[in-house]
C-alpha positions as CSV (number, residue, x, y, z in Angstrom):
1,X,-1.8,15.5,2.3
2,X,1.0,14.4,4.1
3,X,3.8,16.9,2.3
4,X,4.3,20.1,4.1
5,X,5.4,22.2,1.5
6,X,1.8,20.8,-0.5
7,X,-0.6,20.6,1.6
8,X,0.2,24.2,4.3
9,X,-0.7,27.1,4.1
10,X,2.6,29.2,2.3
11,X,4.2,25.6,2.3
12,X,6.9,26.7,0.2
13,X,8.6,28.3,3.2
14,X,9.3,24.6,4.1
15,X,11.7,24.5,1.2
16,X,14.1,26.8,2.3
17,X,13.8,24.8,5.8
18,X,14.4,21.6,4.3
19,X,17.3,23.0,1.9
20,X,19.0,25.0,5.5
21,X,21.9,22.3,5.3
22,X,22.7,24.0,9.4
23,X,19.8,23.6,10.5
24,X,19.0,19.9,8.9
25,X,22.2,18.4,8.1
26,X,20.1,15.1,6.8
27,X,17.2,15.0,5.9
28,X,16.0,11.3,5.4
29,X,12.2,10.3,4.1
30,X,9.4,7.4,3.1
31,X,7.3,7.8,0.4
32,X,5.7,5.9,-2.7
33,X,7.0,8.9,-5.2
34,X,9.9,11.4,-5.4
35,X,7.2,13.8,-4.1
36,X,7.1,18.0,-3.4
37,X,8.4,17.9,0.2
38,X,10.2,14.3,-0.4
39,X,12.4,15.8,-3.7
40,X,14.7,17.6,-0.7
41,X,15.6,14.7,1.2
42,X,19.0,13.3,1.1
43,X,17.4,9.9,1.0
44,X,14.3,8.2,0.2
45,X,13.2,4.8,1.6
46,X,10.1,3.5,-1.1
47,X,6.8,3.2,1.6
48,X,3.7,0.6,0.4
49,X,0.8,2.2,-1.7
50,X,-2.2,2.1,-0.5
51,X,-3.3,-1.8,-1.2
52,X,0.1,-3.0,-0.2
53,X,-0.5,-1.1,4.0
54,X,-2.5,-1.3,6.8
55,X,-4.3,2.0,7.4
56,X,-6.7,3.0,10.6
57,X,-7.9,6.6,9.0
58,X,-10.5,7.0,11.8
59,X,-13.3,9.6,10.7
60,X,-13.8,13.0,10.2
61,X,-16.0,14.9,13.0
62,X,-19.0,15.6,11.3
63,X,-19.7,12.3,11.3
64,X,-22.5,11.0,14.1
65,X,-22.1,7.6,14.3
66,X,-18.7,6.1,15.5
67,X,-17.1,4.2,12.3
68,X,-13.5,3.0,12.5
69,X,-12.2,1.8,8.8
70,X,-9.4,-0.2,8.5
71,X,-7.2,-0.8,5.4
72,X,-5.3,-3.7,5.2
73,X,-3.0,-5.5,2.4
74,X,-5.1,-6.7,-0.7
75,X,-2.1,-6.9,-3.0
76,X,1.7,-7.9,-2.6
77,X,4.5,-4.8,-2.8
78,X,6.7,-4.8,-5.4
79,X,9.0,-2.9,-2.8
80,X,12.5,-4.6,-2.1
81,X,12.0,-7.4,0.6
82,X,14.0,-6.5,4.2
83,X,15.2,-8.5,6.8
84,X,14.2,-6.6,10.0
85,X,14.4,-8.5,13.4
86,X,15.3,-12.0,11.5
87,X,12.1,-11.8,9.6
88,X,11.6,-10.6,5.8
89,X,9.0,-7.9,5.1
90,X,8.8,-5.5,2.2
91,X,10.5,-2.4,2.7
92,X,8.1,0.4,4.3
93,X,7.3,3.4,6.5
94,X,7.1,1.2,9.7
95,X,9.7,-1.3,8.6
96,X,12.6,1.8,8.5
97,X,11.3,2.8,11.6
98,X,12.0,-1.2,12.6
99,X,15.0,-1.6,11.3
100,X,16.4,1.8,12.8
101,X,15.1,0.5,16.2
102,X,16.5,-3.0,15.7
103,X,19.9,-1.3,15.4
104,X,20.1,1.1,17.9
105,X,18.4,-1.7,20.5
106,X,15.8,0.3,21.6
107,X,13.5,-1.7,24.1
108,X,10.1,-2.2,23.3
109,X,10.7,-3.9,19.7
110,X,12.0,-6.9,18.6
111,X,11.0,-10.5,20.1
112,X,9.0,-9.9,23.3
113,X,8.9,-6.2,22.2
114,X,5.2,-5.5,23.6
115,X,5.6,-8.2,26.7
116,X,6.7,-11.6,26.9
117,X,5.9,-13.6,24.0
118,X,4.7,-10.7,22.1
119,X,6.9,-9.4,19.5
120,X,6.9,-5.8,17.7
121,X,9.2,-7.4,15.2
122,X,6.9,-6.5,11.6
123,X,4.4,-4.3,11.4
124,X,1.6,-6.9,11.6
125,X,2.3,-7.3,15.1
126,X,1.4,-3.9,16.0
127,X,-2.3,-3.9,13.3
128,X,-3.6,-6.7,14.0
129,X,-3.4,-5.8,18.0
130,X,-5.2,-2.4,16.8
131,X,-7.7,-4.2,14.8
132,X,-8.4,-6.7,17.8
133,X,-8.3,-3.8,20.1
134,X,-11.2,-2.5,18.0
135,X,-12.7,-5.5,17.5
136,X,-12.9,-6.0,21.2
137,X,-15.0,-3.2,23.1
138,X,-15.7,-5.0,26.6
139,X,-19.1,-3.0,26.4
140,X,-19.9,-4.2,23.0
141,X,-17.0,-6.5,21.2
142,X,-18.3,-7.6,17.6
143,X,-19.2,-11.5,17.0
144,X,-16.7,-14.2,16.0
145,X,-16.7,-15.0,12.5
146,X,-17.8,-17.9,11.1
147,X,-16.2,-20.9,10.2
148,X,-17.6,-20.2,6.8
149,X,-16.5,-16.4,7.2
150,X,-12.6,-17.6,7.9
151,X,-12.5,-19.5,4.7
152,X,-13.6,-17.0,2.7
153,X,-11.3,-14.7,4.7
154,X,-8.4,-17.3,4.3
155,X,-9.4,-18.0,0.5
156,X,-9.2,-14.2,-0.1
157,X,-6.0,-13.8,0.7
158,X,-4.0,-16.9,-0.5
159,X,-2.3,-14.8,-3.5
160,X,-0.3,-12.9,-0.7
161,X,3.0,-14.0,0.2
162,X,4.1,-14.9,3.6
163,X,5.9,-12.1,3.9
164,X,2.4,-9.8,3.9
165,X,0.2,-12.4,5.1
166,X,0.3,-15.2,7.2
167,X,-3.0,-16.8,8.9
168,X,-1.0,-18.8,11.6
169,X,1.1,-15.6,12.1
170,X,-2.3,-13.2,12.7
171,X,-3.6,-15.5,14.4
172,X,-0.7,-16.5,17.5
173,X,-0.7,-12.1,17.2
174,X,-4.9,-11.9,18.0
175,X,-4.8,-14.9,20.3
176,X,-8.1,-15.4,21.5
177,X,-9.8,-12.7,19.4
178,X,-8.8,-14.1,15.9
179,X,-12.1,-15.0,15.1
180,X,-13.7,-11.2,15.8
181,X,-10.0,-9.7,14.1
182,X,-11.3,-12.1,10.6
183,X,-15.0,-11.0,11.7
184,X,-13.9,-7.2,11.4
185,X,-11.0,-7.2,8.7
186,X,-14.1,-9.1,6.4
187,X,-16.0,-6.1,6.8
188,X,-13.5,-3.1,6.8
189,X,-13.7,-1.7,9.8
190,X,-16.2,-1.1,12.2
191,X,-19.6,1.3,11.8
192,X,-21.8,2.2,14.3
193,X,-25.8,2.1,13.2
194,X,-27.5,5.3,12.7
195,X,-29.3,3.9,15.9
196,X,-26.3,4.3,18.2
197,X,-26.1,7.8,17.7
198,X,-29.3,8.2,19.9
199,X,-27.9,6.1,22.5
């Protein structure tokens, strides 16, 4: 869905854009496969597949309820591990876009990237802040998880390495909302009842 020449209407006029060496002298790209649109670049970073990312696909507008799903890592990449901002993390979409930052020292990433003591350094740092975001609605946040909930949450995930997940890393990232981030991540998102919609 996310290959122009694919997935628009008379996408195969993006060809002859993408192969206009004047008008795109480089032409760099992420993606999981040499794909339709991704064939023309001049270099391909590998991205995560879908169990190896975090995701927040939102829903589609015919829907009545609010949902919010979240996707999150269930498996370990096989991708090359980096070293963005002093910290190893498989090679991705966001980590390019990290590493790329780190180099040219944009402000806003790095260590105290969002504010002091909170770092944009991986992409976890930026998820699970979405996730407790969502998590926390001051009209209506969701309840903390259970001690019994965190295990199971904790237990789930002890196959991954440090690299994709680490419980005391998420939790310094949600701060006081790790318990409703585990509460919501245990569940996949967030869904409204077919009783909100009347409300």
């Amino acid at each position: 869905m996310g290959a122009p020449s694919y997935s628009l209407p008379a996408g195969q006029t993006q060809i002859a854009a993408l192969m206009n060496l004047e008008n795109i002298p480089l032409y760099f790209a992420s993606d999981i496969t040499i794909g339709s649109t991704t064939m023309y670049a001049d270099y391909i970073f590998p991205d995560l597949h879908y169990l190896e990312r975090w995701e927040m696909q939102g829903s589609h507008p015919n829907m009545p309820v609010k949902v919010q799903p979240v996707r999150q890592p269930v498996i370990a990449s096989l991708n090359e591990v980096v070293t963005v901002f002093g910290q190893q993390q498989p090679i991705s979409y966001e980590t390019v876009w990290l590493a790329l930052a780190e180099k040219l020292g944009f402000p806003g990433f790095g260590p105290d990237g969002f504010e002091k003591g909170q770092d944009l350094c991986r992409p976890d740092d930026f998820y699970v802040r979405m996730v407790a975001n969502i998590a926390y609605d001051s009209k209506d946040p969701v309840p903390d998880a259970s001690d019994a909930e965190v295990e199971i949450f904790l237990k789930a995930r002890k196959h991954l390495p440090k690299s994709v997940f680490d419980a005391e890393r998420w939790q310094a990232i949600a701060g006081p909302n790790w318990k409703k981030v585990v509460y919501l991540l245990n569940r996949g998102g967030r869904f409204d009842t077919q009783e909100a919609r009347h409300s």
